[in-house]
C-alpha positions in Angstrom: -108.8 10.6 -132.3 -106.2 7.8 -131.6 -105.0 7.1 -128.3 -108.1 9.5 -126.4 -110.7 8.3 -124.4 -113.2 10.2 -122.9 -113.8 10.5 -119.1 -116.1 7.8 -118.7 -119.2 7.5 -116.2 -116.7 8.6 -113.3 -114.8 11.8 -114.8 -117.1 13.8 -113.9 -117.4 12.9 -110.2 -114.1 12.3 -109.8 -113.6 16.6 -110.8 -115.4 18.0 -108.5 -113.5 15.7 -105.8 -110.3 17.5 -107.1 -112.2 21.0 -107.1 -113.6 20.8 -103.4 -109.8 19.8 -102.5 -108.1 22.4 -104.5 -110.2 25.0 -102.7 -110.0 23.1 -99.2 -106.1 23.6 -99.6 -106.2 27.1 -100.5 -108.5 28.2 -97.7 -106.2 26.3 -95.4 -102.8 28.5 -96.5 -105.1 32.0 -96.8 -106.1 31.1 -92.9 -102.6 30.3 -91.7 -101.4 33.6 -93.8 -103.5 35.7 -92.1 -102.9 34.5 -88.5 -99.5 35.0 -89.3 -100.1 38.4 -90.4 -102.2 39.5 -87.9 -104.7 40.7 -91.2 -101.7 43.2 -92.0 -99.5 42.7 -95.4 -97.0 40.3 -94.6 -95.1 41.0 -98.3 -92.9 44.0 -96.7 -92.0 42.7 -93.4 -88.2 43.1 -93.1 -86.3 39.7 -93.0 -83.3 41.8 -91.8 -81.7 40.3 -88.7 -79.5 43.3 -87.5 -83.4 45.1 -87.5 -84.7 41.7 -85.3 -81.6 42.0 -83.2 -81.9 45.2 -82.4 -85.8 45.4 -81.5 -84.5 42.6 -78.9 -81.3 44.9 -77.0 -84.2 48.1 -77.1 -86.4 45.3 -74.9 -83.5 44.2 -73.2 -82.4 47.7 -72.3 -85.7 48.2 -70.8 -86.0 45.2 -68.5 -82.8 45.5 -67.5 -83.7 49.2 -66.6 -87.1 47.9 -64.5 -84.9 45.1 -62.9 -82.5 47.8 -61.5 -84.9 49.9 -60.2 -86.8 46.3 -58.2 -83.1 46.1 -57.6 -82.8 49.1 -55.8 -86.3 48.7 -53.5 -85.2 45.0 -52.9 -82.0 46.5 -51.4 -83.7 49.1 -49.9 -85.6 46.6 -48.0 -83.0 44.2 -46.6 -81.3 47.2 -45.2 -83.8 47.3 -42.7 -83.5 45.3 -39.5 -83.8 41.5 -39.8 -83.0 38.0 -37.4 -79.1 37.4 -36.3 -79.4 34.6 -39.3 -80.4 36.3 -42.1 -77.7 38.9 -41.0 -75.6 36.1 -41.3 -76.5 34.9 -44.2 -76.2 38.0 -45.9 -72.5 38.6 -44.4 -71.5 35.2 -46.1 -73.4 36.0 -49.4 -71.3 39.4 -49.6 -68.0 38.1 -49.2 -68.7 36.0 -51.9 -69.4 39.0 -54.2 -65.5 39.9 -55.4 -64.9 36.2 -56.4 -68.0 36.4 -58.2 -67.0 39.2 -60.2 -70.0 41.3 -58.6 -67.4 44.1 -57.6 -65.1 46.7 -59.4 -61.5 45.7 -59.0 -58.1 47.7 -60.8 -54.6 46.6 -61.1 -52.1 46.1 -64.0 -53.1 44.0 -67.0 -53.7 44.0 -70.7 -56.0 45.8 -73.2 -56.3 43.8 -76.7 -58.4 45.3 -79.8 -59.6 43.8 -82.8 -61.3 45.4 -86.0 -62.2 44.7 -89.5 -60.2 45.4 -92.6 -60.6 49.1 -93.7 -63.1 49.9 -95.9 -63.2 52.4 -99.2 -64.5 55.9 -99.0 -67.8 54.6 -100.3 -68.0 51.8 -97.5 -67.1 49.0 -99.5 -64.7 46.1 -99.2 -62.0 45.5 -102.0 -63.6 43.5 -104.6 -62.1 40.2 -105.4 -62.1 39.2 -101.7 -64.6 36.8 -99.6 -66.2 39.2 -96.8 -66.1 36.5 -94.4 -61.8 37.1 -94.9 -62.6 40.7 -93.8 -64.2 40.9 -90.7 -63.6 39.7 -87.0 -65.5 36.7 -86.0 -66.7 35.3 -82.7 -63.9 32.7 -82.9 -61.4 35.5 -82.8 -63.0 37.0 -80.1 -63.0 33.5 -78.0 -59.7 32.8 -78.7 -58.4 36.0 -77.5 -60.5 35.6 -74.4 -59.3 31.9 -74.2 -55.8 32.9 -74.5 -55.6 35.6 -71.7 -58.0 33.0 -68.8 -54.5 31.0 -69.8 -52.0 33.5 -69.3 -53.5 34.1 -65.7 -56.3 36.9 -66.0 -58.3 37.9 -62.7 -60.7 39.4 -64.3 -61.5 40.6 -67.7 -64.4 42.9 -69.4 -65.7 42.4 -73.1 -66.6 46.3 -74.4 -66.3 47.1 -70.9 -69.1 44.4 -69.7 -67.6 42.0 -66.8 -66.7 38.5 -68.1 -68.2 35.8 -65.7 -67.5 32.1 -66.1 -71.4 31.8 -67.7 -71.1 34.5 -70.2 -71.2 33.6 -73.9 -69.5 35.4 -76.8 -71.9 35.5 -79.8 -71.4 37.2 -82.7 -74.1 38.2 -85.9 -72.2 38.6 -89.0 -69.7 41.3 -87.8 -71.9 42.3 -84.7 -70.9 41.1 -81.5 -74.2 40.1 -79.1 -73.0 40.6 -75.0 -75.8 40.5 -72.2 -78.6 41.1 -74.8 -76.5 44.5 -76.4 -74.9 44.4 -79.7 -71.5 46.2 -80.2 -69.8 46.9 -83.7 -65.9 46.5 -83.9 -63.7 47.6 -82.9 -64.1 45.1 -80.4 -62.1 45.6 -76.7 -61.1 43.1 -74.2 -59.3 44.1 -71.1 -57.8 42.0 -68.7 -56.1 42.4 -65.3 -53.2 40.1 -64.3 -49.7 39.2 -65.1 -49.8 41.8 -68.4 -46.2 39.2 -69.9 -47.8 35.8 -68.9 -51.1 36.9 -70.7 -49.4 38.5 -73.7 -47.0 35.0 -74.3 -50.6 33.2 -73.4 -51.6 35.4 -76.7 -48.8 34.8 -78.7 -49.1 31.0 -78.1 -53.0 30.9 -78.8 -53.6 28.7 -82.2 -56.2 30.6 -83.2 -54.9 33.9 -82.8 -52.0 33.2 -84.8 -55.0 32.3 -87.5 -55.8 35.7 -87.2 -52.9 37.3 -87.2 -52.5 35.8 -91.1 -55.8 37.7 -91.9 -54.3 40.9 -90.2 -51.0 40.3 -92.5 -52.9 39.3 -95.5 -56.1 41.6 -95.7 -55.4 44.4 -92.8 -57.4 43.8 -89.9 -56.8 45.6 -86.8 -55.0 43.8 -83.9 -53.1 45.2 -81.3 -51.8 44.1 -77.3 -51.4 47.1 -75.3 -50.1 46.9 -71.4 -51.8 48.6 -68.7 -49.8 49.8 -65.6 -53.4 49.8 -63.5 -56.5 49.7 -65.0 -60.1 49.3 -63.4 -62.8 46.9 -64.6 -66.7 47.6 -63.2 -68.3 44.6 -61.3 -70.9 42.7 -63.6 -74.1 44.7 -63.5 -76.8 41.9 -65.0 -79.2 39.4 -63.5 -77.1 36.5 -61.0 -79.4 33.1 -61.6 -78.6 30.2 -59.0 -79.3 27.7 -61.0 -78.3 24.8 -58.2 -77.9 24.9 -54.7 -77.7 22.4 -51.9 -78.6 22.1 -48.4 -76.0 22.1 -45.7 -76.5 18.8 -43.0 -77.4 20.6 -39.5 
């Protein structure tokens, strides 16, 4: 036939190269497959992140219940009597507790709520309309939070959890991630302080104006609600020093 020529002297070696590859290859991926597996079926593992994230709060939850209980003995413990200088050191840590935001406080201040555009009876959004236009996003949330540290807030609680200066405001899709819980709109801040400076502070936030076109355009939830005293729990997680220094004698 024109144009064929047959494998010569070396075809033949040069196939069973490409067969002992071939099957080198495909040992190599049934290996890694099963030590990802653990020798289970790997084709009906959920990829579903609200099921990861909420594996992770359930562990959370947990620790967070052990660490209040070493909590409690480690307290137990330091009530007992100890040198003039730890005393000391313990009477200086303590009054640093309220500034910290370790301890419940009350006063007048602001309550502000966010939620996503109402749904049908069935649970669905109205067709025609990008989801992402529909729901409240972490940016939302900041900007809110932003706006009322502006305005003059003491203190503040996200879904009732104490805002420190190292918490983060995460959000999954429409799911809002706090101290290792997940929380569903509506979503709550409250603030106390100054309830007019932190409302005007609110007003004049950039992006809660941005929001307030989604509220006007699609019918998301927003609303500013004044408190004439309202009390906010001290933060309850884990306190990390991450620096410290040493004090010349």
């Amino acid at each position: 036939m024109r144009g064929w020529h047959g494998p010569g002297a070396g075809g033949p070696r040069r196939w069973r190269v490409a067969v002992v590859v071939v099957c080198a290859l495909a040992g190599v991926l049934l290996g890694t497959a099963r030590a990802y597996s653990g020798g289970q079926d790997i084709r009906n593992r959920s990829s579903d992140l609200s099921v990861l994230v909420g594996g992770a709060e359930q562990r959370v939850q947990a620790l967070d219940e052990r660490a209040a209980g070493l909590q409690d003995q480690v307290n137990a413990a330091a009530g007992q009597d100890v040198s003039p200088r730890v005393s000391s050191a313990r009477a200086a840590a303590n009054a640093l507790r309220a500034p910290a935001g370790l301890t419940a406080v009350h006063g007048p201040g602001v309550r502000v709520r966010l939620t996503d555009a109402p749904r049908d009876a069935d649970g669905n959004y109205p067709t025609g309309v990008d989801p992402d236009n529909l729901v409240v996003h972490q940016q939302d949330v900041q900007s809110v939070v932003n706006a009322l540290w502006a305005g003059g807030a003491e203190a503040m609680t996200i879904m009732g959890q104490r805002v420190l200066n190292t918490t983060a405001v995460r959000c999954i899709g429409n799911t809002l991630l706090l101290g290792g819980r997940t929380y569903s709109p509506p979503f709550v801040i409250t603030a106390i302080g100054d309830g007019d400076a932190m409302t005007a502070a609110i007003r004049a936030e950039p992006g809660v104006a941005l929001f307030l076109h989604y509220v006007s355009r699609y019918g998301l939830g927003f609303s500013v609600q004044g408190l004439d005293d309202v009390t906010l729990p001290g933060y309850q997680g884990v306190v990390r020093m991450t620096a410290a220094t040493k004090e010349p004698k």
